[in-house]
DRENGULUM-437130 format. One record per residue: x, y, z of N, C-alpha, C in turn; residue in one letter. Coordinates in steps of 0.02 Angstrom, whole numbers, plus 50000, padded with zeros to 5 digits. Layout:
<sites>
XYZXYZXYZA...
</sites>
This chain:
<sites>
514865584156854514985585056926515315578656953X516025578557006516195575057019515925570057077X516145563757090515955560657147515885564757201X515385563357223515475565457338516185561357351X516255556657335516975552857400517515557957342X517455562657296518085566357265518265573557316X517885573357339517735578657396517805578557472X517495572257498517665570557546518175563957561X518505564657627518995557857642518445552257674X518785547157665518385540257684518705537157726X518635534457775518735530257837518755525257785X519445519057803519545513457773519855508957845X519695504057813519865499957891520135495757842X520895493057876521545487957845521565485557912X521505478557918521845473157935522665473357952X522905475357908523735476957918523795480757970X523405486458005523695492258025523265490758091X523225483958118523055483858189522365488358198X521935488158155521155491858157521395500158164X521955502758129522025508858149521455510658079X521185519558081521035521658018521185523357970X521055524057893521715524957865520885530157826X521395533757809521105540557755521235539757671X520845540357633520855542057595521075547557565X521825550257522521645554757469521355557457434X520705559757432520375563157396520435566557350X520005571357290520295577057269520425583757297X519775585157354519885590157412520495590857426X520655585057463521425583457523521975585757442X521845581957376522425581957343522585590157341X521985593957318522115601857315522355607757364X522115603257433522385604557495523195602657500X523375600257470524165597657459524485602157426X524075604957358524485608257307524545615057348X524045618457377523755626657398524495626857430X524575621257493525335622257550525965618257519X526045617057451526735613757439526935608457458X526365605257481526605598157540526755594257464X526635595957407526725590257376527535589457342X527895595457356528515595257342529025591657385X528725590257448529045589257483528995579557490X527975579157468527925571157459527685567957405X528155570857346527685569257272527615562057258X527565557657307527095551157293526365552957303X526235557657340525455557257343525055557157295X524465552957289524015554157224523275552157257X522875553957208522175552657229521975546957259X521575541557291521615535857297522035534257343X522625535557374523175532057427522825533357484X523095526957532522695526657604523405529757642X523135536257689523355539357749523035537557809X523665534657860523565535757926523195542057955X522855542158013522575550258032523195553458042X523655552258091524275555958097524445560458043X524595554357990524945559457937524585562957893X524005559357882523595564457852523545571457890X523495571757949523225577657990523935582157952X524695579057974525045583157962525365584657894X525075582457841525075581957761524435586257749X523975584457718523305587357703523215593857750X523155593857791522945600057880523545603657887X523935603357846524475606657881524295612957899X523995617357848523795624757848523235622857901X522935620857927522485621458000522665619158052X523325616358039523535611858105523945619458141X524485620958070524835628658075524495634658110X523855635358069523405642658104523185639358163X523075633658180522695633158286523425634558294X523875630958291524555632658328524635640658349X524635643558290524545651358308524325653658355X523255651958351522915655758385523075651858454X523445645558467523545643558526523985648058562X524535650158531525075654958549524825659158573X524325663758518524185669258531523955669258608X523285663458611522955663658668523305664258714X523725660758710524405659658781524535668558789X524705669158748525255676758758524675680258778X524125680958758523455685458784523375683058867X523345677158872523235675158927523685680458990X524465676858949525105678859008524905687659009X524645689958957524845700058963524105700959009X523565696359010523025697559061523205695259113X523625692559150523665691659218524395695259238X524595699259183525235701859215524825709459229X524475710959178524025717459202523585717459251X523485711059283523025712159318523315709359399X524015706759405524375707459436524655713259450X524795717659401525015724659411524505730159445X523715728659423523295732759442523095731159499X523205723659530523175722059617523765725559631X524335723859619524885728659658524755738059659X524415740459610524385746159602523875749459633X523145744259647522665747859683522665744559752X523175741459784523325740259852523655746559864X523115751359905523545756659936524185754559974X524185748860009524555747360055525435747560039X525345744260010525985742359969526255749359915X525915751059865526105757459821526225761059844X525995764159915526255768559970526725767260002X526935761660011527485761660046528165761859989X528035757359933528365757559898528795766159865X527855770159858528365777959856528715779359895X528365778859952528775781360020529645779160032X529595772460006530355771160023530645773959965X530465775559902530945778459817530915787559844X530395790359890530615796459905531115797359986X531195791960006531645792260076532475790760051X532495785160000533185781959976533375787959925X532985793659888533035797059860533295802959874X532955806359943533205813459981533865810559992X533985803960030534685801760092535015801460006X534985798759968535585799259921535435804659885X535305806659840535255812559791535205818659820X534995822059868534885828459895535745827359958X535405822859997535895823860036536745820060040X536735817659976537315815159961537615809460014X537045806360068537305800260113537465792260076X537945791960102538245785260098537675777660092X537795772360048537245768760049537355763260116X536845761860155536715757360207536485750160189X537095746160200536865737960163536865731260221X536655736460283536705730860340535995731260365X535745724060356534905726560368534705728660423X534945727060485534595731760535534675737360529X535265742060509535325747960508534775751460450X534675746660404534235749760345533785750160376X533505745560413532625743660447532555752560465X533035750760538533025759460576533055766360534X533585765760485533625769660435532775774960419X532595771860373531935771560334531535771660379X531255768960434530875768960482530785774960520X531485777960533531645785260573531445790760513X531565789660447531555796360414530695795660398X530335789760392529675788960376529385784460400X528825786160478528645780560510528135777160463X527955780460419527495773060370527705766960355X528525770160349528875763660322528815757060386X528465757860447528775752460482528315744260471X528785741560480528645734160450528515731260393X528855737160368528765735560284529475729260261X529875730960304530745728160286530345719260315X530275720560364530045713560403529445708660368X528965711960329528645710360274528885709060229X529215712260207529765708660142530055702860145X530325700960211530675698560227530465692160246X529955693960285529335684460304529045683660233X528935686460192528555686760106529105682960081X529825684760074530355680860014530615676860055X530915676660103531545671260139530895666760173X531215658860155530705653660176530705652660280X530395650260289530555649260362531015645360382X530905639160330531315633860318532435635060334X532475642660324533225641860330533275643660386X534025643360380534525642660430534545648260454X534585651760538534805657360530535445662460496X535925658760512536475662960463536135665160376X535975658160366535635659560265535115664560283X534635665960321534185671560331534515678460346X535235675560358535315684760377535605688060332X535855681660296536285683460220535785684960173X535045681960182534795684560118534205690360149X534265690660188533955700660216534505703260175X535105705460169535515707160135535295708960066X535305704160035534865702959961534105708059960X534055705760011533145709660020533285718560007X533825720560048534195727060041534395731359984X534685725359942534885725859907534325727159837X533715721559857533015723459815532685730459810X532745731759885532465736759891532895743159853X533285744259864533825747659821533675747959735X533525742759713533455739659653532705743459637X532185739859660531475744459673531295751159651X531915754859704531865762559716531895764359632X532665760759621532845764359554532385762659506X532085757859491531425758259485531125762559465X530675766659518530375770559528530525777859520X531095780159537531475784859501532325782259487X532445785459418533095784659382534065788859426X533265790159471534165797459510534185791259554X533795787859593534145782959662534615777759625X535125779259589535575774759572536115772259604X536565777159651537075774059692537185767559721X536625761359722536845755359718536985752059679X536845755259594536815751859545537485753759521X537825762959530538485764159547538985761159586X538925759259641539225755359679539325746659658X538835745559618538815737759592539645738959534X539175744759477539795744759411540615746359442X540755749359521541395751959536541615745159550X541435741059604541595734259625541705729459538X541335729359488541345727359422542125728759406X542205735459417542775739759379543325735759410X543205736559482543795735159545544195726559527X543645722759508543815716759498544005715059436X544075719059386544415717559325543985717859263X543275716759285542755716659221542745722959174X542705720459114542535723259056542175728859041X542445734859003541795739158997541165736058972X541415732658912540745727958908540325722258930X540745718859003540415715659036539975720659068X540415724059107539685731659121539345731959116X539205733659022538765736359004538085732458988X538495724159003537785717658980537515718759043X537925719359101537405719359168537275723959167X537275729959162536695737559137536355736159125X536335732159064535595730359041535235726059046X535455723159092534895717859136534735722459205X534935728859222534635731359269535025731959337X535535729159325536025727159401536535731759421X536555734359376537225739559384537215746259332X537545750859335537495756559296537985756659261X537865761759191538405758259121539115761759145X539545756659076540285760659069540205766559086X540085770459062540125775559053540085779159112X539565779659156539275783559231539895780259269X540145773059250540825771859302541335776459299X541505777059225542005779459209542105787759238X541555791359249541345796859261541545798759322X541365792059364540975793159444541975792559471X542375787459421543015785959427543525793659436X543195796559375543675805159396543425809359437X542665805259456542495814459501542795809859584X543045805659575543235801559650543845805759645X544085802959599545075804859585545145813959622X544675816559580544565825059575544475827559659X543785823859670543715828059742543995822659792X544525816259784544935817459855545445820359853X545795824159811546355826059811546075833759820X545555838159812545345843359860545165843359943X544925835059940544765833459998545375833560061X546015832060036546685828560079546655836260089X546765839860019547125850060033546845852460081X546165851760093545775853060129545785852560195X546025845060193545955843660276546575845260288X547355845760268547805847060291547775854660305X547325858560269547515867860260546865866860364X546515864960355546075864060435546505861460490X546905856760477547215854660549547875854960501X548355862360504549005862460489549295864160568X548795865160616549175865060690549485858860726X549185853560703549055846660728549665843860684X550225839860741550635837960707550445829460684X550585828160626550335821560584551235818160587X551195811660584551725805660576551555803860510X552125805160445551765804860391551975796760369X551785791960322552085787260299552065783060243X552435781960220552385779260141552515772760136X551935766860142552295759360109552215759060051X552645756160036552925755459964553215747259944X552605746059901552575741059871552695739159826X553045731259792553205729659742553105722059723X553135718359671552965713659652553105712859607X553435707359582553515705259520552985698359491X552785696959547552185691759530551525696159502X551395693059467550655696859422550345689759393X549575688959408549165683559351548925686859307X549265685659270549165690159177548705683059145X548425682459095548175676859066548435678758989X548855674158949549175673058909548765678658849X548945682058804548685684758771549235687258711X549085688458640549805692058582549715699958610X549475702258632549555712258638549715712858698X549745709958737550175712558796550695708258850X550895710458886551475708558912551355707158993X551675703059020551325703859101551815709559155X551455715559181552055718059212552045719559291X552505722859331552645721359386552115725259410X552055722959468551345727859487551875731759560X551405736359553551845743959597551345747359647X551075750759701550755752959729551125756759805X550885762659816551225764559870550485764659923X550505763859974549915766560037550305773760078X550025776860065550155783860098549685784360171X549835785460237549585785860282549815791860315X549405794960346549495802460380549295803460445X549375801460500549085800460559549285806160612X548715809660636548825815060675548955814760747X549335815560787549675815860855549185820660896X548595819360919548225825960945548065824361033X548305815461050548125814961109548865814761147X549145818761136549915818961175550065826861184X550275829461241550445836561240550925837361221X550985845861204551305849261148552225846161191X552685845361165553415844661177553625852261194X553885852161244554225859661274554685862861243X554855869161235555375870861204556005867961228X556055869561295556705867261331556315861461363X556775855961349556835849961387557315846761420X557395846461481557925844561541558725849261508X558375855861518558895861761486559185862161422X558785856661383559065854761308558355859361272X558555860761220558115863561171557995860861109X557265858661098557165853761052557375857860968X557515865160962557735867960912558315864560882X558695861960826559465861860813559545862760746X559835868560766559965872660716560325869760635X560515862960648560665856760572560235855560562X559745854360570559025852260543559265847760533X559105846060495559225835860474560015834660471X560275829960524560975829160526561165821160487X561065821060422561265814060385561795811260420X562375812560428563075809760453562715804260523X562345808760580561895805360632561655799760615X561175799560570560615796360555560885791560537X561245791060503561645785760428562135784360525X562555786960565562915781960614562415778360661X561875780960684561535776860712561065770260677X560985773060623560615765760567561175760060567X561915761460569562395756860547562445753960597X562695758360668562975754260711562455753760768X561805756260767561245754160826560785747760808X560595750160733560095747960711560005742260677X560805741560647560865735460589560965729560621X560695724060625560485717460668559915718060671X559605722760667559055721560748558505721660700X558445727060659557655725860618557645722260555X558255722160512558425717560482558375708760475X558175707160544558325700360556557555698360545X557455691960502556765690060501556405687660566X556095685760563555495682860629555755676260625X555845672260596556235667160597556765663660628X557065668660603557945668160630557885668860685X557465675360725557285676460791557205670560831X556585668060804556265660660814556625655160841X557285653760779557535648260805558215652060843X558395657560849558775657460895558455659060978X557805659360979557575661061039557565652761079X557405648161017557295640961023558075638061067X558285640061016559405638261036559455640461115X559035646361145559325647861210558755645361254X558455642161239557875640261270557525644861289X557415652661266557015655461291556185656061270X556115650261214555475650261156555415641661164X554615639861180554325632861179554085635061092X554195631161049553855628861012553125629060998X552895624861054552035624961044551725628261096X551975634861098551875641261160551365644561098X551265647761106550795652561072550845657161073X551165661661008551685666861028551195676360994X551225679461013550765684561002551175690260970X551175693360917551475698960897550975704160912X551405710160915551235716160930551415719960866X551095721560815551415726460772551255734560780X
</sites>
């Protein structure tokens, strides 16, 4: 049978080491070396050598220093999932709050999904909103609102982040049910609008902020689809009502392309179509000062084309400029007058 000190470590006290303790190698500690591989890593060790506590702890102990580390973890993570459950089960058995909370995922729910209304992102209007369709809801927005925004700001920063609060609430709903999405739709169109990526998209999808490629891409043709039933529509309802139709038409050769080998930078093109109906002016007479607005040329080009040449050409042609300094030349324009257009 071997020694007791082959078994156990010994406190050694060295002079050299400022009264620190120094450990003994043992045969215990040496076998404790071989079990975790520590000795591949410090094959000077041998029976007999004096260890600092430090390193002994982290040589010899490794395998116990390793398993508390664990159960420390563990404890932690046990800890954090008991106060998130039990944070959840205060939020859940506060009638106060869980009720209102349904209440607003079944109010944001009817106004968008049943009744197909537009989303409201101006907070007083939201307050009234929700308040009118469900008086439970009242003072719930204003609670939110003294709860997250500090007192400490500014009014403008407080009104900007009620906004945000709106925007939570929105967030919330969907939450609570998967159909109140139209803010999260409205997030991925603005995504689309500004140039981002299907797969930038799809990373903020999945953090919760927006709804995927895909529902954009969707929501993109049923827009395309029902306004162009929508225009047929309204023109086949008011084909009595005479409209001023008009086409700007735009062009550009400036584009910020960012350098890339597959593509090319090109001109960018866009028309604005405007249709504006004439409904507060009475109807034009047939006969006017014995003239009759009928003529039987219908469109007289030869007219049109002499009055563009010889009425018109100077006059709309000329920049604002030129105007400018020739109004300056006759003295009829001060400089630092303050001059007002009418378009």
């Amino acid at each position: 049978m071997g020694n007791i000190y082959d078994y156990f470590y010994e406190d050694v006290w060295d002079p050299k080491h400022d009264r620190s303790s120094l450990l003994l190698v043992v045969k215990l500690a040496y076998q404790k070396c071989q079990e975790t591989n520590m000795l591949t890593a410090y094959p000077y060790l041998e029976k007999g050598k004096q260890l600092c506590h430090p390193h002994y702890c982290a040589i010899v102990e490794f395998k116990h220093n390793q398993n508390k580390h664990k159960r420390k973890k563990k404890s932690k993570e046990q800890e954090f999932q008991l106060l998130k459950k039990t944070t959840n089960e205060a939020l859940m058995n506060d009638p106060t709050f869980a009720l209102k909370i349904k209440t607003l995922t079944n109010v944001l729910y009817n106004k968008q999904y049943r009744k197909g209304a537009n989303l409201e992102l101006e907070p007083q209007e939201f307050e009234k909103m929700v308040e009118n369709i469900s008086p439970k809801l009242k003072g719930f927005f204003p609670t939110m609102v003294n709860t997250i925004i500090p007192k400490e700001r500014s009014a403008h920063n407080k009104q900007e982040a009620k906004k945000s609060i709106v925007a939570l609430c929105y967030m919330i709903a969907g939450l609570q049910n998967k159909f109140v999405n139209q803010f999260k739709t409205e997030v991925g169109l603005y995504l689309a609008a500004s140039g981002a990526t299907w797969d930038a998209i799809d990373t903020i999808s999945s953090l919760g902020y927006s709804a995927c490629s895909k529902t954009i891409e969707k929501y993109h043709k049923k827009i395309q689809k029902e306004y162009t039933i929508k225009v047929e529509q309204y023109f086949i309802e008011n084909k009595i009502i005479l409209h001023i139709y008009n086409i700007d038409d735009y062009h550009s050769i400036y584009e910020i392309c960012q350098p890339n080998a597959v593509s090319t930078s090109l001109a960018k093109h866009f028309a604005t179509c405007v249709a504006k109906p004439v409904d507060k002016f009475p109807s034009v007479l047939l006969i006017f000062n014995g003239i009759s607005i009928y003529n039987p040329s219908n469109v007289e080009a030869p007219r049109i084309c002499w009055y563009l040449i010889n009425k018109y050409t100077g006059v709309f042609d000329i920049s604002y400029l030129e105007y400018q300094k020739h109004w300056i030349s006759q003295r009829q324009l001060v400089i630092h007058q303050l001059i007002e257009l009418n378009y």
